[in-house]
N, C-alpha and C positions, 0 to 999 in steps of 0.2 A: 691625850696623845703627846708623847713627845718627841721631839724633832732632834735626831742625831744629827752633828755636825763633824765634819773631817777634823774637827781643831782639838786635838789632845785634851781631856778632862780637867787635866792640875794646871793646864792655861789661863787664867783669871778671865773675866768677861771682857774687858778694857781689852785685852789684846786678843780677846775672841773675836770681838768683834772689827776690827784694826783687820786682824787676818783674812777674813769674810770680804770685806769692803776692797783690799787687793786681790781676791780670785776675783770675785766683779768685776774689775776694772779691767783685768786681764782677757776676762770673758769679752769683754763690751769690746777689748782690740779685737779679736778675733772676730767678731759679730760683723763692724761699722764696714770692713771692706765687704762682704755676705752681702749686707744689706745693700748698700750702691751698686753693686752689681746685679741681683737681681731686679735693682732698679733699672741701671740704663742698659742693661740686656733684657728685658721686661720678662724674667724667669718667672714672673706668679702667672700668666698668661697659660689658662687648661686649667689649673685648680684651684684661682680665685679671679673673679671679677672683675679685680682692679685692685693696682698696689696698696689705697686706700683698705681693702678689705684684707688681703695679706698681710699688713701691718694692725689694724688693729682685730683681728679675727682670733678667736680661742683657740685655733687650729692654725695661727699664723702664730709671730711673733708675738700677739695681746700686748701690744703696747701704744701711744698716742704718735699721731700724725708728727705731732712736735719734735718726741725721741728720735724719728725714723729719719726726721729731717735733719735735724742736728747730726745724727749719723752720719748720712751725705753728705751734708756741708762741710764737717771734718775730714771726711776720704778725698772729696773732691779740691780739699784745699792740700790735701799732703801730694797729691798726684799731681795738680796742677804747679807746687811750689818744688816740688823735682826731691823734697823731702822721705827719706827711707821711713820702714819700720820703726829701727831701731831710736832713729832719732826725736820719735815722740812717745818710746816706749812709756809705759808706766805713764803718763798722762792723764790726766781725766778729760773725758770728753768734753765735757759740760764745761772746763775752764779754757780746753782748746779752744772750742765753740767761741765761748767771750771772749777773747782773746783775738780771733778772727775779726770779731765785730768791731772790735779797737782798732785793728788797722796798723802796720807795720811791715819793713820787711820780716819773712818766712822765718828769720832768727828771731827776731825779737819778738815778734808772736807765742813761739815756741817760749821763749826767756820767762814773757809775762805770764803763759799756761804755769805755767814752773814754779815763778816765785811770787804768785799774786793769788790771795783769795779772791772767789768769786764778786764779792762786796766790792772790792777796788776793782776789778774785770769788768764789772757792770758800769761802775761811773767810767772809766774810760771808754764806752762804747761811741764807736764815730758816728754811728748811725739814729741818734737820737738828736731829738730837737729840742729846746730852749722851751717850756713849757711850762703854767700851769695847771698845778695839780688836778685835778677833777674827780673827787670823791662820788662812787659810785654804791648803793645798796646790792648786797648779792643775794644771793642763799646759801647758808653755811656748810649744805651738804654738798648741794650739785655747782653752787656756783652761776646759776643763771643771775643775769643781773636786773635788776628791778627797771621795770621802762620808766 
């Protein structure tokens, strides 16, 4: 079977998929305020159990507790910093998100989503401690980790 994609034929793959990864991105704006609201107005309340199971249910969003969270934490940092739409348009969540964790005013947060790979987002995180390492055994499928 094969999977049509809105992205012109004579496109090459490199900018197939380039193309693809901003309607996502686009997608996920629209999504993150969705998702916070039917949080703190508790909209899954009558046809799921708990936002837990609206979030990750086949008939919800199918996606992990984590995503759902980073979502909110992303809306509730742009509402709470008086920051618009457009100001974090085109964004990625996941560099906002890090970027949050780093700590700065609402500009330079915004600056660092912007011009910093996730890998520099990460060591700048405030919220980590001085630590070491502790290698752990998992499972390579599911990831449980060895007691």
């Amino acid at each position: 079977m094969e999977i049509k994609t809105i992205v012109p034929d004579e496109v090459d793959t490199l900018d197939q998929s380039i193309y693809i990864a901003r309607h996502i991105r686009n997608a996920i704006q629209v999504l993150r305020p969705l998702v916070y609201r039917v949080y703190t107005e508790k909209l899954w309340e009558g046809r799921f159990s708990s936002f837990a199971e609206y979030v990750e249910s086949p008939n919800g969003l199918n996606r992990s507790q984590g995503y759902a969270s980073k979502l909110r934490q992303v809306e509730e940092f742009r509402l709470t910093s008086g920051l618009s739409e457009e100001e974090i348009f085109g964004l990625d969540h996941e560099s906002l998100y890090l970027s949050i964790k780093a700590g700065g005013t609402p500009e330079e947060i915004v600056r660092n989503a912007r011009t910093l790979n996730r890998q520099q987002l990460r060591a700048e995180r405030s919220d980590k401690e001085d630590h070491e390492h502790e290698w752990v055994e998992a499972c390579s499928v599911c990831w449980i980790r060895k007691p």
